[in-house]
C-alpha positions as CSV (number, residue, x, y, z in Angstrom):
1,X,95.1,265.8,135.5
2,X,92.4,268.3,137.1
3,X,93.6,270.5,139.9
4,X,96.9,272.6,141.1
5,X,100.0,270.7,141.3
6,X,101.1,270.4,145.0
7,X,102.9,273.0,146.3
8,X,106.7,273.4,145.0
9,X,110.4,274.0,145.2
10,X,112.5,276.4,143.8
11,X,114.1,275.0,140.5
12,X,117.6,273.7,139.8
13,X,118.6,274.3,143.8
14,X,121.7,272.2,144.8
15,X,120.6,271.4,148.2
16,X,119.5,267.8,149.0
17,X,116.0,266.7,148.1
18,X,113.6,266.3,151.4
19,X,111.9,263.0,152.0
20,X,108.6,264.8,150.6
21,X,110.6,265.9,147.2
22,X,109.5,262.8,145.4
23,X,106.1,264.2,145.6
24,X,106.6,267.8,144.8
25,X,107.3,269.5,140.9
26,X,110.9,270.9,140.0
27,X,108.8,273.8,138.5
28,X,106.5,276.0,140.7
29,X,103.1,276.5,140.6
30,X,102.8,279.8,138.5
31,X,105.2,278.3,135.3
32,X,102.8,275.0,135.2
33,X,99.5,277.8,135.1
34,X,101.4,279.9,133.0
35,X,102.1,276.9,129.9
36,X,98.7,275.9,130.6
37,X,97.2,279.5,129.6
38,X,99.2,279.8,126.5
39,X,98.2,276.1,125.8
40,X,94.3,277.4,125.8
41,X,94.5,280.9,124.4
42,X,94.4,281.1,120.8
43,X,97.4,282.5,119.3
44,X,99.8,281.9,117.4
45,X,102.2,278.3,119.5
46,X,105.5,277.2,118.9
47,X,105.5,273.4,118.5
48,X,107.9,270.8,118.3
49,X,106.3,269.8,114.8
50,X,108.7,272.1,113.2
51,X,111.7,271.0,113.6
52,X,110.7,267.1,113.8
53,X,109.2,267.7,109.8
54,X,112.5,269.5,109.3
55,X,114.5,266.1,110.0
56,X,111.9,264.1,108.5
57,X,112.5,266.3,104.8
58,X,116.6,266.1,105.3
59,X,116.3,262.1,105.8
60,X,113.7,261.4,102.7
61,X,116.0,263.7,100.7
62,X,118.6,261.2,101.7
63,X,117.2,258.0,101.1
64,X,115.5,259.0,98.1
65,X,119.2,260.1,96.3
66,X,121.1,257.4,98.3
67,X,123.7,256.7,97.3
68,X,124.7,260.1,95.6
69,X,126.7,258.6,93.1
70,X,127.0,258.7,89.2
71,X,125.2,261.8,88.2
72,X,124.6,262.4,84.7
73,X,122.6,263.7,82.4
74,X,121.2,260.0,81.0
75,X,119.0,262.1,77.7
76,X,115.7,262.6,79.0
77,X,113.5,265.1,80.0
78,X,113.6,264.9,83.9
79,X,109.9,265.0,84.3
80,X,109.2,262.4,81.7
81,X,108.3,260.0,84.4
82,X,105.0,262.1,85.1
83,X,103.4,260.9,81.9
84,X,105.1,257.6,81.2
85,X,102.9,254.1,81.6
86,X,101.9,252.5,84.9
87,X,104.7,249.8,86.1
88,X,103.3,246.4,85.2
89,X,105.0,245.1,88.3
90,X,104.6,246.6,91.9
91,X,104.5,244.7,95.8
92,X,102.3,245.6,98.6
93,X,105.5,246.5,100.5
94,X,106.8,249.3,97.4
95,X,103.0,250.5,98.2
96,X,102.9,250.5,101.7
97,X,106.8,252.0,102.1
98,X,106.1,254.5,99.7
99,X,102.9,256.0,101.9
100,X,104.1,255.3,104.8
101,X,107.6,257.5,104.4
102,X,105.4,260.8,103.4
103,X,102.3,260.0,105.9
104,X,104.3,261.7,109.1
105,X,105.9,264.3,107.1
106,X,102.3,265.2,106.1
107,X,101.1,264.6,109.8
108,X,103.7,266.5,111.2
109,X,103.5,270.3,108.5
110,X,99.6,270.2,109.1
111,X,100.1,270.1,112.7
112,X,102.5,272.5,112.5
113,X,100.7,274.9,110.8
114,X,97.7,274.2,113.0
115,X,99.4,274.7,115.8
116,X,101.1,278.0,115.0
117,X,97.6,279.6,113.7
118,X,100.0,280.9,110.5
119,X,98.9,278.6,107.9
120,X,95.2,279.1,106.1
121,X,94.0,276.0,104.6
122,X,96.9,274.0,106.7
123,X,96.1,270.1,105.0
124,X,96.1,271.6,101.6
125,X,99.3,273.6,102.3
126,X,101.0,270.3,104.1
127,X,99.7,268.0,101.0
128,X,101.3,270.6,98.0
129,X,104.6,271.1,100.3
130,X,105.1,266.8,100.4
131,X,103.5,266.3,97.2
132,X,106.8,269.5,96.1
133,X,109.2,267.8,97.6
134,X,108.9,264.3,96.5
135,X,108.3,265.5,92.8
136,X,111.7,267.1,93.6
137,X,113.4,264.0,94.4
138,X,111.7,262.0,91.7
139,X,112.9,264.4,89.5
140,X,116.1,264.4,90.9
141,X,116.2,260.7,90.5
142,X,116.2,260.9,87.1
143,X,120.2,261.8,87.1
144,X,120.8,258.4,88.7
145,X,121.3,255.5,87.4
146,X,120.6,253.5,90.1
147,X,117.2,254.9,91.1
148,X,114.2,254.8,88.7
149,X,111.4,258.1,89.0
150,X,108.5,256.9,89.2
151,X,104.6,258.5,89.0
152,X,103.5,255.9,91.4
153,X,105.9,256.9,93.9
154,X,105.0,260.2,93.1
155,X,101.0,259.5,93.6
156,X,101.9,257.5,96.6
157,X,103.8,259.4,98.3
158,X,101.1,262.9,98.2
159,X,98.4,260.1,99.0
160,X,100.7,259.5,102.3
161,X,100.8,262.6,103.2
162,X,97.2,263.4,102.6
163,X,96.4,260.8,104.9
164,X,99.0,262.1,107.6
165,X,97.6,265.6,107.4
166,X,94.0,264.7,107.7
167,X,95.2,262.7,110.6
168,X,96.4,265.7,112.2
169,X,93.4,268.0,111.4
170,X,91.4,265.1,112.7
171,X,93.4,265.1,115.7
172,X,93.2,269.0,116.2
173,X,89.4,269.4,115.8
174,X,88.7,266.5,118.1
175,X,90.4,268.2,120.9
176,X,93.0,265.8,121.6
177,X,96.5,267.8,120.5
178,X,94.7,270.4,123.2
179,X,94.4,267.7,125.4
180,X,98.2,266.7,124.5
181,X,99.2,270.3,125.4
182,X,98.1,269.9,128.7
183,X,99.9,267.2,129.4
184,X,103.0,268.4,128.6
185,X,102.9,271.2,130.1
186,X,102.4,269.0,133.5
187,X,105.5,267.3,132.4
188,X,107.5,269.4,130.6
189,X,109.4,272.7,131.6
190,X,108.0,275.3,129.1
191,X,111.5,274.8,127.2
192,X,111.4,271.5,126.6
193,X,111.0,271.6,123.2
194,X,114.8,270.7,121.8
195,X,115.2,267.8,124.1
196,X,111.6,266.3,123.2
197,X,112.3,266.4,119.4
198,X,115.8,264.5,120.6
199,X,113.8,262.2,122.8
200,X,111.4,261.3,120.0
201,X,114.3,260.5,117.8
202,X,116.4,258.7,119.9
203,X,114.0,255.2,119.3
204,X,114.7,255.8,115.8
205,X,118.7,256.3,116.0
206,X,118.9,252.6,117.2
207,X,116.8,250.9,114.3
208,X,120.3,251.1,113.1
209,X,122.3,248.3,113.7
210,X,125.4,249.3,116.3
211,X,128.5,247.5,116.6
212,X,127.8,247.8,120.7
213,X,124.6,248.1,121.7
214,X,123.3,251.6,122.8
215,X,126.3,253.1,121.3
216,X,125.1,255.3,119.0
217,X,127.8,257.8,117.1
218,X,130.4,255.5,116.6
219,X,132.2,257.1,113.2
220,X,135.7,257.8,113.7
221,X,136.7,254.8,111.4
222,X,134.4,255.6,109.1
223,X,135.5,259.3,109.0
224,X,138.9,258.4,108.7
225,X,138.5,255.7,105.6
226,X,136.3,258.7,103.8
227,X,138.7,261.1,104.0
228,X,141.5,258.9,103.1
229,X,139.4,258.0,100.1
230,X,138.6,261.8,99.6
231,X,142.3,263.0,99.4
232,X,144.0,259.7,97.5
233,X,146.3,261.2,95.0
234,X,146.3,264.3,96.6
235,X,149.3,265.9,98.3
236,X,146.4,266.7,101.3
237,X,146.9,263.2,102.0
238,X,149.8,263.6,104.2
239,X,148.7,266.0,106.3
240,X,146.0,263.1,108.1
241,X,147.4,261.4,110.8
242,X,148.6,258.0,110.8
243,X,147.6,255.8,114.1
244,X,150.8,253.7,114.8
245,X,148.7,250.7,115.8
246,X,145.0,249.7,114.8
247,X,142.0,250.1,116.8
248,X,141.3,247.2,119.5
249,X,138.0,245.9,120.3
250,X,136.8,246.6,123.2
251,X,137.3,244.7,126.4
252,X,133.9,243.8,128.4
253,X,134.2,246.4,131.0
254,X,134.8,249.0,128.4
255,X,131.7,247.7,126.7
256,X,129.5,247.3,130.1
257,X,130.4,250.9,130.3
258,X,129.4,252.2,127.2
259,X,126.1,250.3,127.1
260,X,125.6,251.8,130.4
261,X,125.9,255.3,129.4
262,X,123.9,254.5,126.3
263,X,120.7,253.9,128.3
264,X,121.6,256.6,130.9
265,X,121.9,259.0,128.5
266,X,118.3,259.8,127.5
267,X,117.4,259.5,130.8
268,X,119.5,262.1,132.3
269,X,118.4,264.5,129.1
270,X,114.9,263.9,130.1
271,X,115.8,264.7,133.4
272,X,117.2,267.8,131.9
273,X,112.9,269.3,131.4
274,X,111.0,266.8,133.3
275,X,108.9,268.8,136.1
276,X,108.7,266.2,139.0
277,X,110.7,263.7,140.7
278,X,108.5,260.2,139.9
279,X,107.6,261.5,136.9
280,X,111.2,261.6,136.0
281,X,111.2,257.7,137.7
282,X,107.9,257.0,135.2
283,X,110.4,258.4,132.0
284,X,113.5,256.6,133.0
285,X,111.8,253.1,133.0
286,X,110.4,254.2,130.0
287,X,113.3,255.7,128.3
288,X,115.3,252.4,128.9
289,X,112.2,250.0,128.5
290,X,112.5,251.3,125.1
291,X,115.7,251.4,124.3
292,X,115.8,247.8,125.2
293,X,112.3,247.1,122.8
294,X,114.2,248.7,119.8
295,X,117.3,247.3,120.1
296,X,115.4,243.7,119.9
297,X,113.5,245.1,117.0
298,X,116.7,246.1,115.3
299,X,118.2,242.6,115.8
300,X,115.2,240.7,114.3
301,X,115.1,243.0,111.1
302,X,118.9,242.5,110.9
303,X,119.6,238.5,111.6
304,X,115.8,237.5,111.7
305,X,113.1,237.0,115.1
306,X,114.7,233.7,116.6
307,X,117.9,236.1,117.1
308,X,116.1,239.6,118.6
309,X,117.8,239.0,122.1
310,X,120.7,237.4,121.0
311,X,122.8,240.8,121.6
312,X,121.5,240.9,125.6
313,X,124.9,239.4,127.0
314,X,126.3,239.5,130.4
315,X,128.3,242.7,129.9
316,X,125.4,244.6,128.4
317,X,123.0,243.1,130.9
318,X,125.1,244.4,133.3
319,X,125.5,247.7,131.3
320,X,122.0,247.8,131.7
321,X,121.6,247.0,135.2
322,X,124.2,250.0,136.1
323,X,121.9,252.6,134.4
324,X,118.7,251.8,136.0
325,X,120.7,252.3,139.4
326,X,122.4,255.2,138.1
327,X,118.7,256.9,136.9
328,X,117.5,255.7,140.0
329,X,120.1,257.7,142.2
330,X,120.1,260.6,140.1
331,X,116.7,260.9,140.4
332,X,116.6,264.3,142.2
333,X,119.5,265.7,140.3
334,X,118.9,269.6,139.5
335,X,118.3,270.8,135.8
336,X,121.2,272.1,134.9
337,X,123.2,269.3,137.2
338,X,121.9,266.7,134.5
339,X,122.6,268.3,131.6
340,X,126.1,268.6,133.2
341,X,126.5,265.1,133.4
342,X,124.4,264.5,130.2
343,X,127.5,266.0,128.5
344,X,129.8,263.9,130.6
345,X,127.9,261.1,129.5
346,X,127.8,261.4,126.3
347,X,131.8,262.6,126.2
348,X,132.7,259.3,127.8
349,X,131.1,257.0,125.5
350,X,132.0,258.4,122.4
351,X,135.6,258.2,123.3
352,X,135.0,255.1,124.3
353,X,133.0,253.7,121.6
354,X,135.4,255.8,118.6
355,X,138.9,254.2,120.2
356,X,137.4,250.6,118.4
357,X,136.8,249.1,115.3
358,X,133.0,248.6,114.1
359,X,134.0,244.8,113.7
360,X,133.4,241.9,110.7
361,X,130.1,241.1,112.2
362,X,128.6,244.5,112.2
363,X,130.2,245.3,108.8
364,X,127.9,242.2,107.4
365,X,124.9,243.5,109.2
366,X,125.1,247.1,107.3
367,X,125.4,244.8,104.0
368,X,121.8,243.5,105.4
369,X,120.6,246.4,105.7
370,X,122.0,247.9,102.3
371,X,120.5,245.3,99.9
372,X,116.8,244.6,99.1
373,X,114.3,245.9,101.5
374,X,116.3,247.6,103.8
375,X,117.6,249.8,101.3
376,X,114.4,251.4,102.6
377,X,115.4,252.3,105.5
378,X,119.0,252.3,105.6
379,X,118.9,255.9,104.6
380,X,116.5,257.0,107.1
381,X,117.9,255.6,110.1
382,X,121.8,255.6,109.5
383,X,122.3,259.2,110.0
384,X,120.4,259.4,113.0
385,X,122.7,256.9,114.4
386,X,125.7,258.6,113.2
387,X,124.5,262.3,114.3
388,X,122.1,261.9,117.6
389,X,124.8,261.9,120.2
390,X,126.7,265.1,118.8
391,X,123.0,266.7,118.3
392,X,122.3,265.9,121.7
393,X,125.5,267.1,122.9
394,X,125.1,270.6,121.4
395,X,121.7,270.8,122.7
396,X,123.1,270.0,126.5
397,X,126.3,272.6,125.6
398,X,123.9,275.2,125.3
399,X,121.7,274.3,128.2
400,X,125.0,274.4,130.6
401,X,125.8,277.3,129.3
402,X,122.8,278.9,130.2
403,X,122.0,280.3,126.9
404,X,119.0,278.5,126.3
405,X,115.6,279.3,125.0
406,X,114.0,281.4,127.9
407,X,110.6,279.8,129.1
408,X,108.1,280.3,126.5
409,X,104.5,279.1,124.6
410,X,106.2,276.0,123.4
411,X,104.2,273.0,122.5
């Protein structure tokens, strides 16, 4: 990690990548020293932090009022919970859920205000911000019947996020986010930072169960049966429009297709601010490696361990097999080139993927997920699979365009 990189070529060119281009950055030389000075001077640094605890506070505030139905006033005092008796009856996994949701928010506000240098006192402040906002949703729980405040919860939950936040302090003063920062900026063009909060979320998207696996985004059914439900009895009814036959499954091909694009797709947004060419190879392999590990995980939580591969079927191993070669020959792809055919990608499969029904089979997996423990995280996870792709295809809009972020100190 010591050392100039090796001498460079000029970014985003369309001519044809040399033999020697493998071994030489996408970036040049004075952009790589430039991040790497605003990584060691001491000013105030925009970090990725922010907008990842951003997501983080609008997916508790989901599952903690899932499933935003029923309000009333029920007679109480809101706050009443704060002085009421300790629960009798508690589990290790109501414990460990309730720390573990608040512990990154709490990681991820201290590191932000660390990071920017406009915080004083930045565990305290990142402790009374998640210890605010999950009194606000216990409070707000008390209008629904079907959830139950709670000054465990409460005390749980600011415990979490002290521990995240002295994690992240830890972390700072130990040199290692530094250390972090210099990595990056070896990796990452200097405005990476929208595509690395994507990146990082992506993993997450597909702990949600997918009616075709890597297809993330697939709503159109649902969208439609919500608004028909939204407008009964309402002369705005008639004005949706009726499809003359239902939506078909899809056929394999269609299906190798998507799955393919799936997997390519955070690839070729890496691609997007990834400096050199085999560290875009290194990222690919791990993108899909990953993509691959989730997906397993997501099965096993879903129909139990003995079943975590049981989705891996000849048209998605194929599916699979088509993106590594398609990463693999895009390799050398300019910048702006991939986020042109990010946007292709993604355009493809979602047209795909919203042309067919979710299926029986995947309807019976969300009821998994909706009932016991995975109430848990059914609210955390489902909208990330609903909203990633469109995210993602905003972000690589804007980057086409040519209206992004100009380089800056972005961490």
């Amino acid at each position: 990690m010591q050392g100039d990189p090796p001498p460079n070529l000029p970014a985003d060119t369309g001519s044809a990548a040399s033999p020697d281009a493998m071994r030489r950055p996408l970036q040049g030389r004075k952009e790589v020293h430039g991040a790497q000075r605003r990584d060691s001077d001491g000013g105030a640094q925009r970090t990725t932090a922010w907008p990842l605890a951003l997501v983080l506070i609008c997916l508790i505030g989901y599952a903690s009022l899932y499933p935003f139905s029923e309000w009333r006033n029920q007679g109480i005092s809101p706050l009443d919970f704060v002085n009421s008796p300790l629960p009798r009856y508690w589990t290790g996994f109501d414990v460990g859920i309730n720390m573990l949701g608040y512990a990154p928010l709490g990681f991820l506000l201290a590191l932000a205000a660390l990071r920017s240098r406009r915080v004083a006192w930045a565990v305290s402040a990142a402790v009374l911000g998640a210890g605010l906002l999950s009194l606000t949703m216990e409070t707000l729980q008390s209008y629904l019947p079907s959830r139950v405040p709670s000054n465990v919860d409460l005390l749980l939950n600011t415990l979490g996020a002290w521990l995240g936040a002295c994690c992240a302090w830890a972390l700072e003063r130990s040199g290692m986010i530094d250390r972090w920062s210099r990595v990056r900026a070896r990796w990452f063009s200097a405005d990476a930072r929208g595509a690395l909060v994507l990146l990082l979320l992506w993993p997450l998207a597909l702990l949600f169960p997918a009616a075709v696996p890597m297809g993330l985004g697939q709503v159109f059914e649902r969208l439609e049966d919500a608004l028909a439900d939204a407008l009964a009895d309402s002369p705005f009814l008639e004005w949706l429009p009726v499809r003359e036959v239902e939506l078909q499954p899809l056929v394999p091909i269609a299906e190798l297709v998507c799955v393919a694009l799936g997997a390519l797709v955070p690839c070729l947004l890496g691609y997007c601010v990834v400096r050199t060419l085999w560290q875009r190879a290194m990222f690919a392999a791990t993108a899909i490696a990953g993509g691959l590990a989730v997906s397993a995980l997501s099965a096993a939580l879903s129909y139990g361990p003995a079943h975590a591969w049981a989705w891996l079927d000849v048209p998605v191993q194929a599916g699979i097999g088509l993106a590594v070669l398609l990463a693999v020959l895009l390799l050398a792809v300019p910048r702006r080139a991939a986020a042109a055919l990010t946007l292709l990608a993604l355009t493809l499969q979602l047209s795909l993927l919203n042309q067919a029904p979710a299926g029986p089979y995947f309807a019976q997996t969300l009821q998994i997920w909706e009932q016991g423990r995975f109430i848990h995280f059914y609210g955390l996870v489902q909208w990330l699979g609903w909203v990633w792709p469109y995210a993602a295809l905003i972000y690589v809009v804007v980057r086409v365009s040519g209206r992004e972020l100009q380089p800056g100190a972005e961490k």
